[in-house]
PDB file of N, CA, C and O in Angstrom:
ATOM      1  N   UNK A   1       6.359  14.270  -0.714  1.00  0.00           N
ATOM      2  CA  UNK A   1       5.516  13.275  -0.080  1.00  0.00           C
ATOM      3  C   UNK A   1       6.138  11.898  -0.302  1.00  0.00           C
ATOM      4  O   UNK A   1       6.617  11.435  -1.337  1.00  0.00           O
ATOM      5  N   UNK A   2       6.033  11.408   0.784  1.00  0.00           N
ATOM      6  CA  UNK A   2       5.922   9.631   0.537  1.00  0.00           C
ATOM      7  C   UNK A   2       5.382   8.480   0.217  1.00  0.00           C
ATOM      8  O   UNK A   2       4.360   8.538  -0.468  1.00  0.00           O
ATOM      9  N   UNK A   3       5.749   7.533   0.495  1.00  0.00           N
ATOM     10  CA  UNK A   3       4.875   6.571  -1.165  1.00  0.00           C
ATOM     11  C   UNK A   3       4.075   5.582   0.875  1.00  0.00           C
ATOM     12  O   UNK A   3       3.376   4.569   0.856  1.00  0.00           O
ATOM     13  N   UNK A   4       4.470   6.254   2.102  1.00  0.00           N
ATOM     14  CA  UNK A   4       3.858   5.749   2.985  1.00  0.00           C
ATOM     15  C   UNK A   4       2.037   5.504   3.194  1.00  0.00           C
ATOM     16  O   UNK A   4       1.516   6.546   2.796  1.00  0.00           O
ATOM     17  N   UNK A   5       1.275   4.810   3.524  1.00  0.00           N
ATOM     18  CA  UNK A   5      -0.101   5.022   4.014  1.00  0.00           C
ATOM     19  C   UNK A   5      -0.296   5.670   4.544  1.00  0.00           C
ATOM     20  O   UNK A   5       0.493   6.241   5.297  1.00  0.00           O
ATOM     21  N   UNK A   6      -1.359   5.878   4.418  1.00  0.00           N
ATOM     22  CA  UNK A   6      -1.984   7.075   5.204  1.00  0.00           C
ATOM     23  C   UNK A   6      -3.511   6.812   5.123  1.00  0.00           C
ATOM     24  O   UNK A   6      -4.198   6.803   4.102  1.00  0.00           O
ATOM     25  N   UNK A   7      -4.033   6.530   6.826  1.00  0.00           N
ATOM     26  CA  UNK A   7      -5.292   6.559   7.173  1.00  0.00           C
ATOM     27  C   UNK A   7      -5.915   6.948   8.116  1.00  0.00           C
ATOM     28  O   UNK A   7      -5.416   6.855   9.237  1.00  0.00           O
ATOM     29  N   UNK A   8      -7.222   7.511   7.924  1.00  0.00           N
ATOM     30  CA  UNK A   8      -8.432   8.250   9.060  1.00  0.00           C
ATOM     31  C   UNK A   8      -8.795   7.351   9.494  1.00  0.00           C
ATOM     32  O   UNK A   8      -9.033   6.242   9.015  1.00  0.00           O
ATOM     33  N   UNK A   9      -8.904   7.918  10.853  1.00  0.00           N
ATOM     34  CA  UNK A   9      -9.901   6.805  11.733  1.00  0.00           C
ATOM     35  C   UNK A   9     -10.054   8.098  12.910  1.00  0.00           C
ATOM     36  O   UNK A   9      -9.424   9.152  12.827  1.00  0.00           O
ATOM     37  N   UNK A  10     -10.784   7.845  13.731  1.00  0.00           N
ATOM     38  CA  UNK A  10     -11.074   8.428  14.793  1.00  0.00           C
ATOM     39  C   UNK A  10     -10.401   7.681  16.580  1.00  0.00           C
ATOM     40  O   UNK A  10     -10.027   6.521  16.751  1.00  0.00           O
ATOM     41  N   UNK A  11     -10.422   8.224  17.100  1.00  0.00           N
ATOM     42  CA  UNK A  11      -9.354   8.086  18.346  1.00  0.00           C
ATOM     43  C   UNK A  11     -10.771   7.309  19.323  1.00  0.00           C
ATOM     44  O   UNK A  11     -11.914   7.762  19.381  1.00  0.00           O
ATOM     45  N   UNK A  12     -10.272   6.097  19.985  1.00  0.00           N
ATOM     46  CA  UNK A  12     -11.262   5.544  20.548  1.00  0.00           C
ATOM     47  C   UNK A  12     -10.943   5.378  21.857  1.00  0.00           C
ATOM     48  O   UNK A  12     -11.938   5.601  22.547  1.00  0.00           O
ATOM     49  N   UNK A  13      -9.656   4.982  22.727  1.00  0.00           N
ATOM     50  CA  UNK A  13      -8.778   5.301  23.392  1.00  0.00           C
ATOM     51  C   UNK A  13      -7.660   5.937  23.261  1.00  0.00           C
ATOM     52  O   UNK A  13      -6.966   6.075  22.254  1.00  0.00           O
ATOM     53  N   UNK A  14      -7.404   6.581  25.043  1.00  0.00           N
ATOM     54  CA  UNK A  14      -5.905   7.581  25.061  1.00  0.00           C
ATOM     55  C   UNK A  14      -5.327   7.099  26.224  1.00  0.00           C
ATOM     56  O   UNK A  14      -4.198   7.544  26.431  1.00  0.00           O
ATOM     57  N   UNK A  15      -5.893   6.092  27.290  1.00  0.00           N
ATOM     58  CA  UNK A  15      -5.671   5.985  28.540  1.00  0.00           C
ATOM     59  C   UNK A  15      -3.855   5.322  28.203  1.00  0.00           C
ATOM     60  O   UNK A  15      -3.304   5.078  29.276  1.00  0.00           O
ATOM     61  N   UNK A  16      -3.013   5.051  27.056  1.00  0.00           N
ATOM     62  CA  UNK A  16      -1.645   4.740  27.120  1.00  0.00           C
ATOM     63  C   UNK A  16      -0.939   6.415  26.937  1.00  0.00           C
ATOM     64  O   UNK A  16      -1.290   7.536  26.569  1.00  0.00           O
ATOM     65  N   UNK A  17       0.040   5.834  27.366  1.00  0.00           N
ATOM     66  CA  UNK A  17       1.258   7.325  27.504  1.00  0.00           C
ATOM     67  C   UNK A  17       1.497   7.118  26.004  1.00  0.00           C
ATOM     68  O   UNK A  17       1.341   5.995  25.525  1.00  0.00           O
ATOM     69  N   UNK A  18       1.820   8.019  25.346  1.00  0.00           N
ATOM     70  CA  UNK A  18       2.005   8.244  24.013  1.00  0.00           C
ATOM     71  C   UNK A  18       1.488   7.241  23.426  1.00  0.00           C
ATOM     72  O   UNK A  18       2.380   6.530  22.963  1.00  0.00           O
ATOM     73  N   UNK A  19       0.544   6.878  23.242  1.00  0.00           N
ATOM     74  CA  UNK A  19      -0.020   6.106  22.287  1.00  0.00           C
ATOM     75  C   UNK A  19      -1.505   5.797  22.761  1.00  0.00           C
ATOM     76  O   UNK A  19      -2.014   5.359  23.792  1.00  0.00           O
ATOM     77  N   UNK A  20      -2.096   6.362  21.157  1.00  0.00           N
ATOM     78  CA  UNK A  20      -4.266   6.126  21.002  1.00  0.00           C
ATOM     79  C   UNK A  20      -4.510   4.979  20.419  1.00  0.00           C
ATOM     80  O   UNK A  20      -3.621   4.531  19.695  1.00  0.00           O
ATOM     81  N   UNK A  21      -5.473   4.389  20.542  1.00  0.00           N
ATOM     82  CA  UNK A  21      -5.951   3.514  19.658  1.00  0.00           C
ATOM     83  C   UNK A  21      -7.050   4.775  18.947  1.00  0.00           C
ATOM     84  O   UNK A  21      -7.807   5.680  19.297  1.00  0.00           O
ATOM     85  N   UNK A  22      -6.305   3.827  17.233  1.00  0.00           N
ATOM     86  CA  UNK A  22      -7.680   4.222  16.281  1.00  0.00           C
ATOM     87  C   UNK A  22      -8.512   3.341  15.381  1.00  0.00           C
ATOM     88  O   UNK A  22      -8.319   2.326  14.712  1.00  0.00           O
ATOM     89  N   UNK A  23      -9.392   4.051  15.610  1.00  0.00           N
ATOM     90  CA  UNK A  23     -10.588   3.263  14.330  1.00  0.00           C
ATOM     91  C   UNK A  23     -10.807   3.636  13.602  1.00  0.00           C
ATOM     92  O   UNK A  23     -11.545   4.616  13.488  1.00  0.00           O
ATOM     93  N   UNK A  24      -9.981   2.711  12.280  1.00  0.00           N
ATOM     94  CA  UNK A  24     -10.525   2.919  11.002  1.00  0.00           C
ATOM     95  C   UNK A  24     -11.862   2.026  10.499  1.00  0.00           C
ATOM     96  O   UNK A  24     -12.221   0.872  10.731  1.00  0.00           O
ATOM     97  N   UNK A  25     -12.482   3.242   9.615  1.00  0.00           N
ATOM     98  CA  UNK A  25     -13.509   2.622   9.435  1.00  0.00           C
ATOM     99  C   UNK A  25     -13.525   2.204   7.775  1.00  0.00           C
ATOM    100  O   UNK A  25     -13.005   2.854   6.868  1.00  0.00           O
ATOM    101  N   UNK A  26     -14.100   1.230   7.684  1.00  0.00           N
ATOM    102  CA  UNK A  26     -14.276   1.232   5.724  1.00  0.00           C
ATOM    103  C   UNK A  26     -15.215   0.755   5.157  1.00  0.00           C
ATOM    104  O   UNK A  26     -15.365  -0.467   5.138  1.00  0.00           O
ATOM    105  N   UNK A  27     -16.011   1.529   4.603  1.00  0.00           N
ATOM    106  CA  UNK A  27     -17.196   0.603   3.690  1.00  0.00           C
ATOM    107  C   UNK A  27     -17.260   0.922   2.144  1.00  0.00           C
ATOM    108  O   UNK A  27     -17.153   1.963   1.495  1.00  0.00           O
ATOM    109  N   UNK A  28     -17.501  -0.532   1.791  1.00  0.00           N
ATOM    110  CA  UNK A  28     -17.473  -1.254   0.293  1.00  0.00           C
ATOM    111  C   UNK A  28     -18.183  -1.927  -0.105  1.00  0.00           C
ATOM    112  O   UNK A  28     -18.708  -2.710   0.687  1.00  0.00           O
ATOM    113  N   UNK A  29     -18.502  -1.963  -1.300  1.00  0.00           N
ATOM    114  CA  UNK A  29     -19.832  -2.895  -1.994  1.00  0.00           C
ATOM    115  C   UNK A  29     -18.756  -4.418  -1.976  1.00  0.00           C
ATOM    116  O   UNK A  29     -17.544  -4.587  -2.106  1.00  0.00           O
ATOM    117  N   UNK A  30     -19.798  -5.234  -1.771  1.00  0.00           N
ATOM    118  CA  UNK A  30     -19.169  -6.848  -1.838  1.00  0.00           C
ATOM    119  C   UNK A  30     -18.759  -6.993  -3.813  1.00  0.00           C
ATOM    120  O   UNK A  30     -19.702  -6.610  -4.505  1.00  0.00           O
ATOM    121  N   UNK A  31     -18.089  -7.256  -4.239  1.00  0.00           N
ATOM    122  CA  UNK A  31     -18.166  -7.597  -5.444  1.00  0.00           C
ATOM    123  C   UNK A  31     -19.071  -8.519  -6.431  1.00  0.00           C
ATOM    124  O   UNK A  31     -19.415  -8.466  -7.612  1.00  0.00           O
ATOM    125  N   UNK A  32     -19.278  -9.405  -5.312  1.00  0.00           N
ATOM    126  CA  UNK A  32     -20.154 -10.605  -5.942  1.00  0.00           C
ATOM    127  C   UNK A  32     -21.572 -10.214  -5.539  1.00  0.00           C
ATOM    128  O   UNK A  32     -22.435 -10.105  -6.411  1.00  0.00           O
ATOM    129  N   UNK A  33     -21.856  -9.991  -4.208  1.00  0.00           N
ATOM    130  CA  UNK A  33     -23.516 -10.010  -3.843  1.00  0.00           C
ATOM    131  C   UNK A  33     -23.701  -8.919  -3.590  1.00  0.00           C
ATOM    132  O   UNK A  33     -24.636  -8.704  -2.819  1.00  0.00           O
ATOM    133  N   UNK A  34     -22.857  -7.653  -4.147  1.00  0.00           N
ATOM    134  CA  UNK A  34     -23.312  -6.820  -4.001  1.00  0.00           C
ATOM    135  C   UNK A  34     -23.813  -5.711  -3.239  1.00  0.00           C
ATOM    136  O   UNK A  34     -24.502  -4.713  -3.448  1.00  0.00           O
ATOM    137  N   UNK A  35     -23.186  -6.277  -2.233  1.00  0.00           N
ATOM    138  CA  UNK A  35     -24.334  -5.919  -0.311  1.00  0.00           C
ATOM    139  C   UNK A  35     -23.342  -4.558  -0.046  1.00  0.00           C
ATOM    140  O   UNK A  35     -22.268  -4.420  -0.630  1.00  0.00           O
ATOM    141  N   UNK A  36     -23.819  -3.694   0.816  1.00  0.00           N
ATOM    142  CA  UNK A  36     -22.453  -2.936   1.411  1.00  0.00           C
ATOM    143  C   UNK A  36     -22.288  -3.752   2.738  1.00  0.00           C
ATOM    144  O   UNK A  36     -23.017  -4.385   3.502  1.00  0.00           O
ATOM    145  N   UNK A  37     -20.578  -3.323   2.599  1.00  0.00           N
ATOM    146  CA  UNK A  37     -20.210  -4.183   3.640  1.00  0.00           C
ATOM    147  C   UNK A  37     -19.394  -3.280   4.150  1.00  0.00           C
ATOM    148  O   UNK A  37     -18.694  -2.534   3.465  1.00  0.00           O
ATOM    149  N   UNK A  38     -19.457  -3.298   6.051  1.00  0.00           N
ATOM    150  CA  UNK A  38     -18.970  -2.113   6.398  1.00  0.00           C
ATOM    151  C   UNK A  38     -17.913  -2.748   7.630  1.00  0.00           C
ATOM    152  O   UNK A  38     -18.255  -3.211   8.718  1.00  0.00           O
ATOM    153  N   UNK A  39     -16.237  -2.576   6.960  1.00  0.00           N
ATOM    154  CA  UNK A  39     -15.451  -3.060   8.339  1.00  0.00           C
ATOM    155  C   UNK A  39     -15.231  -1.842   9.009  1.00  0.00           C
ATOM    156  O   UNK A  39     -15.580  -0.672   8.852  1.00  0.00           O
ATOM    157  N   UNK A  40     -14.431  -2.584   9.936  1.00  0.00           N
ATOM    158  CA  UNK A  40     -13.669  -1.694  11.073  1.00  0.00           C
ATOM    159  C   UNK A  40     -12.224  -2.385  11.672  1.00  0.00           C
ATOM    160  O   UNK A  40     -12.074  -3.604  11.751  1.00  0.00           O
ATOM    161  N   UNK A  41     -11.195  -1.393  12.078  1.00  0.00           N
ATOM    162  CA  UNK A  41     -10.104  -2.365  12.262  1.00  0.00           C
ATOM    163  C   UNK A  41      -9.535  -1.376  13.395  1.00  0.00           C
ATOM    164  O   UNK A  41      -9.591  -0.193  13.060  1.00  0.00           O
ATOM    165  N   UNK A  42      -9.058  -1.599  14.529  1.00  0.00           N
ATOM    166  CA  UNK A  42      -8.371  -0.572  15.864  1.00  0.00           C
ATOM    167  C   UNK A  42      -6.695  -1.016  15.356  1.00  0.00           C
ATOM    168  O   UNK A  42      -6.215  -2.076  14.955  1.00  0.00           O
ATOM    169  N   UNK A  43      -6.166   0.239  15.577  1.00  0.00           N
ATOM    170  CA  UNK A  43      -4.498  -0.214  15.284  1.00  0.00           C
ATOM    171  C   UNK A  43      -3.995   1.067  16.675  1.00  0.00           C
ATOM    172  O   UNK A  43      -4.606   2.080  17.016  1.00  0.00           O
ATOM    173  N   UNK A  44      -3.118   0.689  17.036  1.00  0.00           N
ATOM    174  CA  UNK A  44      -2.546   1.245  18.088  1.00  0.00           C
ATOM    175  C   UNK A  44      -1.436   2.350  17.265  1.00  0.00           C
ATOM    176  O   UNK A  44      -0.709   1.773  16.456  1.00  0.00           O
ATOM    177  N   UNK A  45      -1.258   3.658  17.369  1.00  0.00           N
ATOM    178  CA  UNK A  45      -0.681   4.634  17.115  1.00  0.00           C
ATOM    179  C   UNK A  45       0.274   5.465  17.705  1.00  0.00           C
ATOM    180  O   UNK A  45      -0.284   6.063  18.625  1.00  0.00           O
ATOM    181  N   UNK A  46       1.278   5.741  17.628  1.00  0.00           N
ATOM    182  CA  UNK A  46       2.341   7.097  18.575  1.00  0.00           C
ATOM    183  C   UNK A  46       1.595   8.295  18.552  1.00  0.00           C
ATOM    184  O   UNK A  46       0.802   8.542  17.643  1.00  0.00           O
ATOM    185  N   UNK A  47       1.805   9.056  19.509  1.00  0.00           N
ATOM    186  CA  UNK A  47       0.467   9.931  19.800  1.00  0.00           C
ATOM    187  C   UNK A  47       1.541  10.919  20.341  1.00  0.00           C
ATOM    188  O   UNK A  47       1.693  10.806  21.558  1.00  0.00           O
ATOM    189  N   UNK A  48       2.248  11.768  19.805  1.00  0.00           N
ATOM    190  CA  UNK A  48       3.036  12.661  20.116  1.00  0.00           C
ATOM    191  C   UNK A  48       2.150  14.124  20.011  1.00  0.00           C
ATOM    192  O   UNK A  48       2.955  14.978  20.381  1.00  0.00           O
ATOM    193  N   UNK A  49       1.042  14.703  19.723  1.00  0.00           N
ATOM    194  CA  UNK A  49       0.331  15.174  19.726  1.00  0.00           C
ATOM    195  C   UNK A  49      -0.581  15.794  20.770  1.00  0.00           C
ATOM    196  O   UNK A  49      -0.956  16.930  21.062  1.00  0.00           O
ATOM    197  N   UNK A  50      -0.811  14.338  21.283  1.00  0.00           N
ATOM    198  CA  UNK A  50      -1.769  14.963  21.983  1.00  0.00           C
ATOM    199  C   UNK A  50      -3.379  14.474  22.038  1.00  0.00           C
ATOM    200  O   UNK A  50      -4.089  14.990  22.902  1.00  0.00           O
ATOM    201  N   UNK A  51      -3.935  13.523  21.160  1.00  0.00           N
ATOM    202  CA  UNK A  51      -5.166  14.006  21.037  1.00  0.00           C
ATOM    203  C   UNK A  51      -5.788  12.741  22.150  1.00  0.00           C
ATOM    204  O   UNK A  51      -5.337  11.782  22.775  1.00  0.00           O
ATOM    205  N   UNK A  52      -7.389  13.579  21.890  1.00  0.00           N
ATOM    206  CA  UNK A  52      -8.529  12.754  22.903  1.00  0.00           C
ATOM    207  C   UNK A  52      -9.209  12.040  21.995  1.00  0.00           C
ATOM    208  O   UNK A  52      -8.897  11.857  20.818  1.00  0.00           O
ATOM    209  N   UNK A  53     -10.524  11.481  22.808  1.00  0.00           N
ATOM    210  CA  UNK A  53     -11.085  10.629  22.704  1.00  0.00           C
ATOM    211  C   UNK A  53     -12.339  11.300  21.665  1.00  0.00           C
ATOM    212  O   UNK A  53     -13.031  12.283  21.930  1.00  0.00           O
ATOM    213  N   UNK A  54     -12.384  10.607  20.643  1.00  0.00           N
ATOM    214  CA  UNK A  54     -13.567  11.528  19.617  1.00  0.00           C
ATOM    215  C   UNK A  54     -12.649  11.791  18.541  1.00  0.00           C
ATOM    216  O   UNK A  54     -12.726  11.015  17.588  1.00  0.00           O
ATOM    217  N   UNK A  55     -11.672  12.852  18.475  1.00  0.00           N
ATOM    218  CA  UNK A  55     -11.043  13.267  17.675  1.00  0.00           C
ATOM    219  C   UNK A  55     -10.454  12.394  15.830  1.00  0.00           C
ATOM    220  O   UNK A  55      -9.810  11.358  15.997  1.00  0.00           O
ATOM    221  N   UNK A  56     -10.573  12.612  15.042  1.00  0.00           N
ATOM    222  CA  UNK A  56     -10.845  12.374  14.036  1.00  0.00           C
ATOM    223  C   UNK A  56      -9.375  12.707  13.538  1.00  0.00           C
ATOM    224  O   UNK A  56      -9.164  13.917  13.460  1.00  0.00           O
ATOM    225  N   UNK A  57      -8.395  11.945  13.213  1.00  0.00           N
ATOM    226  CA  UNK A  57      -6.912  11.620  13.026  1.00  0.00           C
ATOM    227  C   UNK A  57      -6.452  11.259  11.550  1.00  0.00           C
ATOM    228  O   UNK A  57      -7.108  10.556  10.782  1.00  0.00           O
ATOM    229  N   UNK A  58      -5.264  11.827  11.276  1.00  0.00           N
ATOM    230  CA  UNK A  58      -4.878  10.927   9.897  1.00  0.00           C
ATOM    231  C   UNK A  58      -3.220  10.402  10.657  1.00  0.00           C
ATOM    232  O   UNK A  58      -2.350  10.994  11.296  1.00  0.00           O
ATOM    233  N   UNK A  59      -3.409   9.017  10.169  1.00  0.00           N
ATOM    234  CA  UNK A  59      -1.899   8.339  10.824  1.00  0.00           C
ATOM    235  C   UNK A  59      -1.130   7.733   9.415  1.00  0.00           C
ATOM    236  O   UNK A  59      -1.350   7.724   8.203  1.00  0.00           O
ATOM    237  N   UNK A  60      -0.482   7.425  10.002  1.00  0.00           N
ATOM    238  CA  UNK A  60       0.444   7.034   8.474  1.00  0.00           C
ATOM    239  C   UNK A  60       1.688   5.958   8.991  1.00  0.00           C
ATOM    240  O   UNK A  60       2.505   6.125   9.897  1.00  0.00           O
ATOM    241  N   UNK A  61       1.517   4.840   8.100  1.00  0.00           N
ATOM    242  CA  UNK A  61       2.792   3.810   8.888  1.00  0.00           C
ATOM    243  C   UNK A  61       3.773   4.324   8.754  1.00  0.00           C
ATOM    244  O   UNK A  61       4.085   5.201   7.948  1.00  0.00           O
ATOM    245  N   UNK A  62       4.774   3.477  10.088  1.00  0.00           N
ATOM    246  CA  UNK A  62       6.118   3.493  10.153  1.00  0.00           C
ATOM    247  C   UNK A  62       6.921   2.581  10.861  1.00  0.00           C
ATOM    248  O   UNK A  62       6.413   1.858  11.717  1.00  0.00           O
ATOM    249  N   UNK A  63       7.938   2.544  10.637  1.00  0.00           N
ATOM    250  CA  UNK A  63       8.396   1.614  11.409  1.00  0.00           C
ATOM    251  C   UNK A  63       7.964   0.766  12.494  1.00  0.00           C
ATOM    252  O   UNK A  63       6.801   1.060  12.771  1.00  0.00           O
ATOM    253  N   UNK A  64       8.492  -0.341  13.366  1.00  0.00           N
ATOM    254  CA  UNK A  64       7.351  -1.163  14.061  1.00  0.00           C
ATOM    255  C   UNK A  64       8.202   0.038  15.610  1.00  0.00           C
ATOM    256  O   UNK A  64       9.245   0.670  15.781  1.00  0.00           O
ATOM    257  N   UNK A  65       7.425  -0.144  16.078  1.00  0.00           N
ATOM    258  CA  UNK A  65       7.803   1.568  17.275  1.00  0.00           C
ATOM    259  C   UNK A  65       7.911   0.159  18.845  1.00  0.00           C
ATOM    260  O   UNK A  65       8.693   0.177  19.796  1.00  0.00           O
ATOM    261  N   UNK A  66       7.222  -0.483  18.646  1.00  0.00           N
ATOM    262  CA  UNK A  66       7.100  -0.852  19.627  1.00  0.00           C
ATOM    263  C   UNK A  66       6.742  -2.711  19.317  1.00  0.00           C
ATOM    264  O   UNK A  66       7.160  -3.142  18.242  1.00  0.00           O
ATOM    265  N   UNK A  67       5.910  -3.825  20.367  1.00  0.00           N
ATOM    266  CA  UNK A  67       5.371  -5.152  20.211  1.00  0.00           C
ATOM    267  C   UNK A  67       4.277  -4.937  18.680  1.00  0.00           C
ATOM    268  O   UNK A  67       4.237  -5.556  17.617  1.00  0.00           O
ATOM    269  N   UNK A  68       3.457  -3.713  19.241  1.00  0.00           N
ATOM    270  CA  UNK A  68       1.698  -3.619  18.698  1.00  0.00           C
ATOM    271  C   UNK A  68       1.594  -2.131  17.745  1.00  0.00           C
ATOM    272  O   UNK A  68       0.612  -1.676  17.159  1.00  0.00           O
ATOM    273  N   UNK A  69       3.045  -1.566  17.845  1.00  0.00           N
ATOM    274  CA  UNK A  69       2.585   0.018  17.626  1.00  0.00           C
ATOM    275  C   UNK A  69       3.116   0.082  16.102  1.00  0.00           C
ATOM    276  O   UNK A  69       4.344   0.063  16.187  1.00  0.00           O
ATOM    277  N   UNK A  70       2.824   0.134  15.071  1.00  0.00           N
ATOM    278  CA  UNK A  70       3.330   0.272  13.416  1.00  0.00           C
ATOM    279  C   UNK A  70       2.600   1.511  13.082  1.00  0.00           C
ATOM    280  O   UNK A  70       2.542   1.370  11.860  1.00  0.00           O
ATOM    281  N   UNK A  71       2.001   2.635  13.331  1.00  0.00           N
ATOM    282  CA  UNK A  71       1.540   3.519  13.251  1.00  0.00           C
ATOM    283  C   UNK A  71       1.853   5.118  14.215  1.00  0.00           C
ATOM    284  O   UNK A  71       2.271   5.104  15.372  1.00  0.00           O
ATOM    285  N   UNK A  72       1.584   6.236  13.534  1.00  0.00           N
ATOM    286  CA  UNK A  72       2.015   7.193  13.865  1.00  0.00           C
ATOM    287  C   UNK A  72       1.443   8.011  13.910  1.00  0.00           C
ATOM    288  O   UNK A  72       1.448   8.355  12.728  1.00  0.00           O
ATOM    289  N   UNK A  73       0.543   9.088  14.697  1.00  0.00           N
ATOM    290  CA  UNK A  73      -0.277  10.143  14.303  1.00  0.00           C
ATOM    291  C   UNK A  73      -0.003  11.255  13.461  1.00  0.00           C
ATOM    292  O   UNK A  73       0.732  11.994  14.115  1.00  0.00           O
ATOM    293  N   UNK A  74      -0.204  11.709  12.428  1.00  0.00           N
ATOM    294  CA  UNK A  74       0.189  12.500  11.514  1.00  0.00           C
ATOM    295  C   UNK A  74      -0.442  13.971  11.957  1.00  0.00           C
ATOM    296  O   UNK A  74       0.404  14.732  12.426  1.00  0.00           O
ATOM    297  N   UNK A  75      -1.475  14.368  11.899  1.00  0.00           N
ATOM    298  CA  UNK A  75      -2.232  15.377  12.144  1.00  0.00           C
ATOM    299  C   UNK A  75      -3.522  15.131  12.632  1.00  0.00           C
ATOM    300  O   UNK A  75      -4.128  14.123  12.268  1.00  0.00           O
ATOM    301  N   UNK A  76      -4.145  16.150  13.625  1.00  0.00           N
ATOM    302  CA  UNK A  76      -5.718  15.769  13.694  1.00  0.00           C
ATOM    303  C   UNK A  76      -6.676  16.775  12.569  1.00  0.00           C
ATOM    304  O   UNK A  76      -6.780  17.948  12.213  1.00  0.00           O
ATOM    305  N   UNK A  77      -7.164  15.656  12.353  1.00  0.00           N
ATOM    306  CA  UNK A  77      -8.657  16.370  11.236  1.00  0.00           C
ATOM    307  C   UNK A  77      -9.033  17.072  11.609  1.00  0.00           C
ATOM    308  O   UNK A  77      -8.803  18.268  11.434  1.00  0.00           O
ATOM    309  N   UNK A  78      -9.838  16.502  12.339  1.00  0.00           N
ATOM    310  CA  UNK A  78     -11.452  17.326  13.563  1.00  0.00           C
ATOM    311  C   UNK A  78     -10.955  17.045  14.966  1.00  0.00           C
ATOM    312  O   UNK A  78     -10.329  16.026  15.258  1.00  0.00           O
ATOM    313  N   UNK A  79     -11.179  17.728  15.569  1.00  0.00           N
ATOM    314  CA  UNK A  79     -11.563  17.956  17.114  1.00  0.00           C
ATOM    315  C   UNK A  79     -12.861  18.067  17.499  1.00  0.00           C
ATOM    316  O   UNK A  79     -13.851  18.680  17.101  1.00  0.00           O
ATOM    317  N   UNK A  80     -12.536  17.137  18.585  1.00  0.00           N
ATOM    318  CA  UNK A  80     -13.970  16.516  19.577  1.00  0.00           C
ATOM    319  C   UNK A  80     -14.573  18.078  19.750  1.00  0.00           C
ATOM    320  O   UNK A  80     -13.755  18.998  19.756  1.00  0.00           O
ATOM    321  N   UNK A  81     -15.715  18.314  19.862  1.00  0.00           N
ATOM    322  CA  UNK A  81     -15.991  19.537  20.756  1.00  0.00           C
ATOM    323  C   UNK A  81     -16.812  19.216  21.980  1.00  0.00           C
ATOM    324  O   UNK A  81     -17.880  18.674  21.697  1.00  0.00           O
ATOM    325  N   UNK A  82     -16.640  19.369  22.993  1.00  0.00           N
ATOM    326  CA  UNK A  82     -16.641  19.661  23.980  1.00  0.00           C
ATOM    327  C   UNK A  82     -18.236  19.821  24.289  1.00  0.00           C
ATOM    328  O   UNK A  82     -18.542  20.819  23.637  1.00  0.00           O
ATOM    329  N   UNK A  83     -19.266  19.406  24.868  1.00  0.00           N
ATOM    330  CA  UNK A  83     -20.626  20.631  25.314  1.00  0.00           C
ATOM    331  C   UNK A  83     -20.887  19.888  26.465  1.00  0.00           C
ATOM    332  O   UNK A  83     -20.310  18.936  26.990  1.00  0.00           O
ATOM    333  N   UNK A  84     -22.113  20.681  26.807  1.00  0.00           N
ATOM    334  CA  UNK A  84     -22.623  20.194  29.113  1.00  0.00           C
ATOM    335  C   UNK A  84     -23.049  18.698  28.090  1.00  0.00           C
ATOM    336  O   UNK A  84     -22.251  17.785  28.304  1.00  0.00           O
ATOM    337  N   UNK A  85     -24.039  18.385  27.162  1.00  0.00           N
ATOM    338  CA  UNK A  85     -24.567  17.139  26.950  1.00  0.00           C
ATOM    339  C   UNK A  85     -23.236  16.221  26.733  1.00  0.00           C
ATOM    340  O   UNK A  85     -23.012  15.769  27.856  1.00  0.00           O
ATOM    341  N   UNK A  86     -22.698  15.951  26.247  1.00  0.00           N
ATOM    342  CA  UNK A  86     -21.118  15.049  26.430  1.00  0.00           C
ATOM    343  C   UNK A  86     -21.066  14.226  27.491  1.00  0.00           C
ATOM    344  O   UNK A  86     -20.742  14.940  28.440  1.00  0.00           O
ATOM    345  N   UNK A  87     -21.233  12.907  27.923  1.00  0.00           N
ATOM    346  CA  UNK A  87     -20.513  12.381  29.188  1.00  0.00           C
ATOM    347  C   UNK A  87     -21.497  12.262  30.385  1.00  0.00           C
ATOM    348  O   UNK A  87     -21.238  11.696  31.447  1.00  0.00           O
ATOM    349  N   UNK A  88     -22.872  12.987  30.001  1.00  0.00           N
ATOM    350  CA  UNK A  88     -23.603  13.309  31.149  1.00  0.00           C
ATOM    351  C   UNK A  88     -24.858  12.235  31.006  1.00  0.00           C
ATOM    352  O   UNK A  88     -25.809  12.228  30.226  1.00  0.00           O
ATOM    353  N   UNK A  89     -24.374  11.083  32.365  1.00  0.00           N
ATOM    354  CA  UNK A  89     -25.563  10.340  32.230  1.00  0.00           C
ATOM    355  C   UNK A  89     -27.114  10.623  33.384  1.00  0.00           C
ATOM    356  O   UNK A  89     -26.998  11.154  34.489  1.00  0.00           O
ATOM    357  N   UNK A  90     -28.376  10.167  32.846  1.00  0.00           N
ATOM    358  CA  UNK A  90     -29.210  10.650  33.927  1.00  0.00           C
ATOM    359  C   UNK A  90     -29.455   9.584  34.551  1.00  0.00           C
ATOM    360  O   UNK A  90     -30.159   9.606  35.561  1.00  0.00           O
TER     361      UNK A  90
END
């Protein structure tokens, strides 16, 4: 293994050719007041893989690939599943 990062986020866009945006998510107690505090950060990824929209990702930096792209899809976690309720507005 490598001494590289490595982080989950879930896939929020796929509409680029090899490359998802993901969202990592992170929540932490404030140190001082105590509060939870809950970020979020989208980083653009190489997507040699494959995955959709939903899907639950571990990426890991690397080199800068591209202007925006410093990230790489490593494996998918979870997969979206699929059902008739999904997508269906009334």
């Amino acid at each position: 293994m490598n001494n590289r990062r490595r982080l989950i986020g879930v896939v929020t866009s796929n509409k680029m050719q090899k490359t998802v945006v993901v969202e990592v998510s992170r929540t932490f107690r404030h140190p001082l007041y105590r509060k939870v505090v809950h970020l979020s950060q989208r980083v653009k990824a190489h997507d040699e893989i494959g995955c959709q929209v939903g899907d639950e990702v571990q990426i890991v930096e690397s080199r800068p690939l591209s202007a925006q792209k410093r990230w790489v899809v490593e494996t998918v976690v979870k997969r979206e599943t699929k059902t008739a309720d999904n997508g269906v507005e009334a």
